[in-house]
Residue, then its C-alpha position, 0 to 999 in steps of 0.5 A: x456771090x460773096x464769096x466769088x466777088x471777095x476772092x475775084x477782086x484779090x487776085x486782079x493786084x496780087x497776081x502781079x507780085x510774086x507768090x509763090x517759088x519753083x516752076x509757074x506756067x504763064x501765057x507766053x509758054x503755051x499757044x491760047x489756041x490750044x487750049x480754048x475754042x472761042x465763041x463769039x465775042x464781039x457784040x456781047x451784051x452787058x447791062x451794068x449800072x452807071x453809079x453816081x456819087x451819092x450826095x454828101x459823100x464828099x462832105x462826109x469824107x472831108x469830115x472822117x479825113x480832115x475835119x474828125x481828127x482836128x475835132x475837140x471833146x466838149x462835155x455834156x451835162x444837160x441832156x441824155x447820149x444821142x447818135x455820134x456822142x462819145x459815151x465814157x463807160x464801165x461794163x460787164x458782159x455775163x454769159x449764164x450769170x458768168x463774166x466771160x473773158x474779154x467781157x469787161x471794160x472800165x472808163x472805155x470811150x464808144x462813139x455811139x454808131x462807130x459799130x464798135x461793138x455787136x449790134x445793139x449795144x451802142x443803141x442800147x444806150x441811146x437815151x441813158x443819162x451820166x449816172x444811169x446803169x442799163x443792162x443790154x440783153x443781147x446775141x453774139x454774131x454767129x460766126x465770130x472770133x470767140x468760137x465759144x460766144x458765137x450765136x450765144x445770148x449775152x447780158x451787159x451791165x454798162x453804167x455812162x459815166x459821161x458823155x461828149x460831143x465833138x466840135x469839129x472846126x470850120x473848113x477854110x482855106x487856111x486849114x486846108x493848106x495847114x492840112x497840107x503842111x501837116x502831112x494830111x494827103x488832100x492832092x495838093x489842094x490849096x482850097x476849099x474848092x480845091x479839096x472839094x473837087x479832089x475828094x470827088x475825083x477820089x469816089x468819082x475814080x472808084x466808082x468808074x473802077x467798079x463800073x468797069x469791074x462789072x462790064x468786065x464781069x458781065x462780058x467775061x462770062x457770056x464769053x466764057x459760057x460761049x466757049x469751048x476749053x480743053x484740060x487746062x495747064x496745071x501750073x498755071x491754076x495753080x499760079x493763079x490759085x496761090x496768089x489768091x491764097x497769099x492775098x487772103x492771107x495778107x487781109x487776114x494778116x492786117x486784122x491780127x487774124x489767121x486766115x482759118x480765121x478770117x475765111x470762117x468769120x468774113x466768109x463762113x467757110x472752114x478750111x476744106x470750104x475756102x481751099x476748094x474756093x481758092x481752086x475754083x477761082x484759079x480755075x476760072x481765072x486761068x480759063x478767063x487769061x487763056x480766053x483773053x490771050x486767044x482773042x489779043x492773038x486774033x486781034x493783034x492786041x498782044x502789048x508791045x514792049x513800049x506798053x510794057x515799058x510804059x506800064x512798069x514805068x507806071x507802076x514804078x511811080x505808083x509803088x515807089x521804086x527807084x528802079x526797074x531792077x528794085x521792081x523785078x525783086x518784088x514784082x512778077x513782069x510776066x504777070x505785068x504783061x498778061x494783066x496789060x493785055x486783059x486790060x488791050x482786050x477789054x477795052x477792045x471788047x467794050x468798043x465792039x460790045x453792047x452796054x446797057x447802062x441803068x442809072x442807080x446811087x451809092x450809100 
């Protein structure tokens, strides 16, 4: 399920970029109908959860964005390190009695509940003094980074040299607008009130997002499972495939990793695992386009140019481009079509389906 959901969600933004050269099959090459023999769609069941903002979130997300950086270290001297101080540390990882690469460290801050470090170590020091040396008996992730530390049992030697805590300031309508001033992104407000009710819209948003992720989800397989599909086009599982590979390479990217790497220590797949993954995906996500296409050719729900029109003027706003032609260089307008018609013929299937809502709460 992990697996599916991380390489799903991918290719929903990156099969709109362009990703790969030479020959791509799209929608508007083949007739749906040839391809797939619908079940029923109207009337589909989905029961998904309704979520809530969890309280505090917001108030905890001023405090990580806003509040966390304006923070100032104040020294503690009267007392032992406590869950959010900032412990100043030396340490020596040993592995059979050896200090291992990559190991060691000198006068390092940690914040103690960052998850900075493998599970144990910050808690291990929950409760030392300044001065006192703790030696942490502990086991490596299994996959991790370091193939030859991977699952092994570890002991570090870590001495606290100091300790501190962080005083955030108060939240007032003026540091707001400094906030602001300062090129902090808080949606304009002007207030606490203001940036209050923008950060909730923020999860609010992203919340609804994944609401309808899931009646999507849930939807798209009944539909799926009801219907009949011939041999699919060859390109266009690739085309889908391709930019699901891209996108993976693109987060393994951001993290200094390869995407071998990647793919090993957030998905536990070696190359061979996580190709066959890429494939299956493409191959659902081509069926799961041709079903959407065959029901917007049945209901008249395939966008027109104004739709079009209005979506890549969106969009042109989202990412910043000054003109369309500058949006074409990087943006697949093909895929920008398809993608508006799954969204016609989602919001046609929601309209004519049966939701179940079950109310829960986020972390």
């Amino acid at each position: 399920m992990k697996r599916k959901m991380c390489v799903a969600a991918a290719v929903l933004v990156s099969s709109l970029f362009l990703t790969a050269c030479g020959s791509k099959e799209y929608l508007k090459d083949i007739k749906a109908e040839k391809y797939v023999t619908l079940g029923a769609y109207t009337g589909v069941e989905a029961v998904v959860s309704k979520m809530e903002v969890p309280e505090g979130a917001v108030d905890n997300y001023i405090y990580d964005n806003y509040l966390g950086p304006k923070a100032e270290k104040v020294s503690v001297t009267d007392r032992a390190v406590q869950e959010g101080d900032v412990a100043n540390i030396d340490f020596v990882g040993y592995h059979d009695g050896v200090a291992f690469d990559g190991g060691t460290g000198a006068g390092f801050d940690l914040t103690i509940g960052s998850g900075q470090f493998i599970e144990g170590f910050e808690e291990g020091l929950i409760g030392a003094n300044i001065g006192e040396t703790r030696n942490l008996n502990l086991t490596f992730p299994d996959p991790y980074t370091n193939a030859d530390l991977a699952g092994e049992a570890v002991v570090f030697e870590v001495t606290v040299n100091s300790i501190s805590e962080s005083k955030a300031p108060e939240l007032t309508d003026e540091l707001v607008k400094q906030l602001g001033e300062e090129g902090y992104n808080t949606g304009g407000a002007q207030t606490v009130q203001e940036l209050n009710d923008w950060v909730y819209n923020l999860y609010d948003q992203s919340l609804q997002s994944a609401y309808d992720n899931e009646i999507e989800t849930a939807m798209a397989s009944t539909i799926m499972e009801n219907s009949t599909f011939q041999e699919l086009p060859e390109e266009m599982v690739e085309r889908f495939t391709t930019s699901i590979k891209n996108n993976m390479n693109v987060r393994a990217s951001s993290l200094g990793m390869t995407l071998a790497q990647y793919m090993k220590l957030y998905q536990g797949m070696d190359e061979t695992a996580y190709r066959a993954a890429f494939e299956e995906e493409g191959v659902r996500m081509t069926k799961q386009y041709i079903m959407y296409q065959a029901i917007a050719d049945k209901e008249g729900l395939v966008p027109t140019e104004d739709e079009v029109s209005g979506e890549i003027s969106a969009l042109m706003t989202i990412y910043g481009y000054a003109s369309e032609e500058e949006l074409e260089k990087s943006v697949d307008v093909e895929s920008i079509k398809e993608d508006l018609m799954r969204k016609k013929v989602l919001a046609f299937l929601k309209e004519n389906g049966n939701i179940q809502e079950t109310a829960t709460t986020v972390d």
